[in-house]
N, C-alpha and C positions, 0 to 999 in steps of 0.2 A: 271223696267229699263232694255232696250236692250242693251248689249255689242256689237259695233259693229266691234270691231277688238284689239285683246291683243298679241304681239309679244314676248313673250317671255320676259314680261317683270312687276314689281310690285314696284311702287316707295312709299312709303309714308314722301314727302318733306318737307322740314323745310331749312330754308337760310341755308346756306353753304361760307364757308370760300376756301381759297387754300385747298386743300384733301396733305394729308400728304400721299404720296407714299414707295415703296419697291423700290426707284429708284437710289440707289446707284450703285456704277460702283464696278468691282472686278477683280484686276490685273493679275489673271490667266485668267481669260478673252481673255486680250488682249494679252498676251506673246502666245497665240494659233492663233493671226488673223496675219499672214504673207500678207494680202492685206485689205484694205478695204472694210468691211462688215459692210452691213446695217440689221436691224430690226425693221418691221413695221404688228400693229394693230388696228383693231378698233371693237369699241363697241356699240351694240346699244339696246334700250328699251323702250315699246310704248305701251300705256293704251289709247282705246277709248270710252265713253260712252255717251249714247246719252236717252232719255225718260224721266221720272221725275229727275233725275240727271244727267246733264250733264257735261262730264269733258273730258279733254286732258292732258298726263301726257307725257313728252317726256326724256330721256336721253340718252347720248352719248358722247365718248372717243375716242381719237386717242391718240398714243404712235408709237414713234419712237428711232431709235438711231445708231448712225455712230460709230465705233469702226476701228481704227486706232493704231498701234503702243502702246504706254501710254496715248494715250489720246482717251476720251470719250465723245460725245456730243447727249443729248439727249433733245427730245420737248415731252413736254406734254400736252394734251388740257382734259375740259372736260365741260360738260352743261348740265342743269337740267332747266325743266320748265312743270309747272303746271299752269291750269286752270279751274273753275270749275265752274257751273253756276247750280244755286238752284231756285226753283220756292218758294216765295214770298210773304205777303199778303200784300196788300198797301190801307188802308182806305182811299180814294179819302172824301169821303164826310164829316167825322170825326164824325158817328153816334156810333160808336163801333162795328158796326159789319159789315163782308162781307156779297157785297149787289148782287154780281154778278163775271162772269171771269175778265170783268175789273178790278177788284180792286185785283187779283193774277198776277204780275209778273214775271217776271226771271231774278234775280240778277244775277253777271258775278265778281269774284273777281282771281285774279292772285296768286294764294299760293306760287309760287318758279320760281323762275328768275333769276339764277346763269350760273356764266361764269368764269371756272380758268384757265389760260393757265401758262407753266412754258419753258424755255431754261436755259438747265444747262448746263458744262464744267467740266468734271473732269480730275484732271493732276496726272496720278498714280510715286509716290515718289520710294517707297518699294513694295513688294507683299501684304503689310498689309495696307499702311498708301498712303494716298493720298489727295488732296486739289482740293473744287471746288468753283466755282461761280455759279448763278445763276439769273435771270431777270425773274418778275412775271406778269400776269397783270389779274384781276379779277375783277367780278362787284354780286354785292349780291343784289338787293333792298329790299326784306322785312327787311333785316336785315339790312336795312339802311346805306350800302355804293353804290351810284351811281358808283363808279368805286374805286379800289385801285390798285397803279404802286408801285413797289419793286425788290428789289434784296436784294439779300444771298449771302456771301463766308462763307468759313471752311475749314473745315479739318475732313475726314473722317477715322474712324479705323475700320476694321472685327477683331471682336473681338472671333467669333466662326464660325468653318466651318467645315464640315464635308461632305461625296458624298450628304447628303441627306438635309442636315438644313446648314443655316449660319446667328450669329447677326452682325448687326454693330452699332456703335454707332457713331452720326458727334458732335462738336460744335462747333458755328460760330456766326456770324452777322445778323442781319435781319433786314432792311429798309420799311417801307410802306408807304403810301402817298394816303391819302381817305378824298377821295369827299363823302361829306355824303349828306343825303335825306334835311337834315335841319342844318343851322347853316355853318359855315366855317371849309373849308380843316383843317383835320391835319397830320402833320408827326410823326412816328411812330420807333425812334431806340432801336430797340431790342437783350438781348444774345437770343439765343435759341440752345435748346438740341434735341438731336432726337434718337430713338433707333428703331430699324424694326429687327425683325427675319420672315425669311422664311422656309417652310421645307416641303418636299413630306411627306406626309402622307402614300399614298396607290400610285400603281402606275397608274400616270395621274390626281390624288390628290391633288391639294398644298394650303397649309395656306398660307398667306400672312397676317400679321400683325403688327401695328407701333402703334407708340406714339411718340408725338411732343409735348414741349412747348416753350414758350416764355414770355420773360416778359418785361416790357420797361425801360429803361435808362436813360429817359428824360422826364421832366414835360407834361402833356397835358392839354388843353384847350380844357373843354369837354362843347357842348351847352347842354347837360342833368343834370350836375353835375357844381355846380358855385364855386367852391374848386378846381374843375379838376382831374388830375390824377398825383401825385406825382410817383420816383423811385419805382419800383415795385409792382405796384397798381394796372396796367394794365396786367393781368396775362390771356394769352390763350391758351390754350388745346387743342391736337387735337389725338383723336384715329378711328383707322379703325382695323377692323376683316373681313378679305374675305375670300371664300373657293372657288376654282375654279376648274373648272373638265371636262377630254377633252370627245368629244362624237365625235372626229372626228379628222384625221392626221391637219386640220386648223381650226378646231370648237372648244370651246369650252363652259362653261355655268359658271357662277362666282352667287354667293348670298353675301351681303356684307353688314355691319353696321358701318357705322361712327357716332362717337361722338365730337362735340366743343361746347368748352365752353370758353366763354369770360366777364372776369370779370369786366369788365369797356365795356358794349356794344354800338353800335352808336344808334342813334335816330330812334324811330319806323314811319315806313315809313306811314302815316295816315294822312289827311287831318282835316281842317278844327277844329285846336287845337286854344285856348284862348291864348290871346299873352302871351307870358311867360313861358306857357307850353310844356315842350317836357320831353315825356316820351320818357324811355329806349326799346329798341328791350328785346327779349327773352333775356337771358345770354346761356340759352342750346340750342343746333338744332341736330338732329336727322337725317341721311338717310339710310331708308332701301331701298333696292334693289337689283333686277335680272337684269342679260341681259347677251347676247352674243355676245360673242368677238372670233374674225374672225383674224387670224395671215397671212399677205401677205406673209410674206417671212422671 
């Protein structure tokens, strides 16, 4: 196998949900912006492979955010996608055995096809305590949502702060709405809880680490499950661990692991099932990853 080209970058995908961020707002913050300041980055990382295994591994980030006065408006995007194409045996003739290169193909299957984007609003109350909104919109297919639309409010607290580390903790609302691979839309009201601490390590060093859950509110009408999903049945998890490290005044390099898990998953995204049948997605998904993020300003 020839590599033809690796950016800085090592994915091994699995669907993906929204990514739970370090993206809280912090009202000292904004008591220091006497004008409107913005802040903007982006990330990117790229796996090529080409000979007896062939593959394309791609992902990528932007983050922004306007800081005004007590209020805070930030956008988040992010995408993952994978491809990978295996050589094959295909018994044309159905003797049992290959007869020749015809009968070796090259299968082509899509491992990861993720898409999250988020705009939040945070309205700082106290130096401690603040309230935000949010509007989501994300599309996962192996994990079997063709698309999900959502929004979040809450209420945010910094619960710990120091020059070097700070936690907070939000709790709020959470709305979703997925179109799935199979079967009919459903809607999704959710409490969810969220906690994130950051903190320099060494200097140019930082952890960056959360946890999120949720759980839902209201009955679901699951096409994999003919019971569905009663109050708090549908329970989803989500954690990330990153370390990010500058090699440059707008360079930096980040390696990071998230974990979700979803207890009640949608339908696995697969053809050519017996009528009646639909199996569940994974419950767990995994992403590891490199890449480098580029700070404008």
């Amino acid at each position: 196998m020839r590599s033809l080209c690796a950016v800085a970058a090592l994915c091994i995908p699995s669907a993906a949900a929204a990514d739970p961020k370090f993206e809280f707002g912090k009202a000292e913050e904004l008591e220091k912006v006497k004008e409107t300041e913005w802040t903007a980055s982006a990330e990117l990382g790229v796996v090529f492979t080409t000979g007896n295994s062939e593959s394309t591994s791609i992902s990528a980030g932007l983050r922004a955010t306007r800081k005004t006065g007590k209020n805070k408006l930030s956008l988040e995007g992010s995408m993952l996608y994978a491809k990978s194409a295996l050589r094959v045996i295909n018994d044309r003739n159905g003797n049992g055995t290959i007869d020749g290169p015809e009968e070796i193909t090259t299968q082509t299957s899509l491992t990861a096809e993720t898409f999250a984007s988020k705009l939040r609003y945070d309205r700082f109350l106290t130096k401690l305590n603040s309230v935000f909104v949010a509007a989501l919109a994300s599309r996962d297919v192996p994990a079997g949502k063709q698309s999900v639309l959502g929004a979040q409010l809450g209420y945010s607290r910094q619960l710990y702060k120091t020059k070097k580390a700070e936690a907070v903790a939000e709790l709020g609302y959470d709305y979703s709405h997925e179109n799935l691979v199979t079967g009919d839309p459903i809607s999704i009201h959710s409490a969810r809880g969220f906690l994130g601490y950051k903190a320099e390590m060494t200097e140019g060093t930082t952890l960056d680490t959360s946890f999120e859950a949720l759980t839902n509110l209201n009955h679901e009408d699951l096409a994999t499950r003919p019971e569905g999903a009663d109050f708090g049945e549908d329970t989803r998890l989500n954690g990330k661990f990153a370390i990010s490290a500058k090699i440059g005044k707008t360079l930096a390099v980040q390696t990071s692991i998230e974990l979700k898990y979803d207890h009640r998953p949608a339908p696995l995204a697969i053809k050519n099932l017996a009528m009646g049948f639909v199996p569940e997605a994974s419950s767990l998904d995994t992403i590891m990853k490199a890449s480098l993020i580029y700070s404008f300003f």
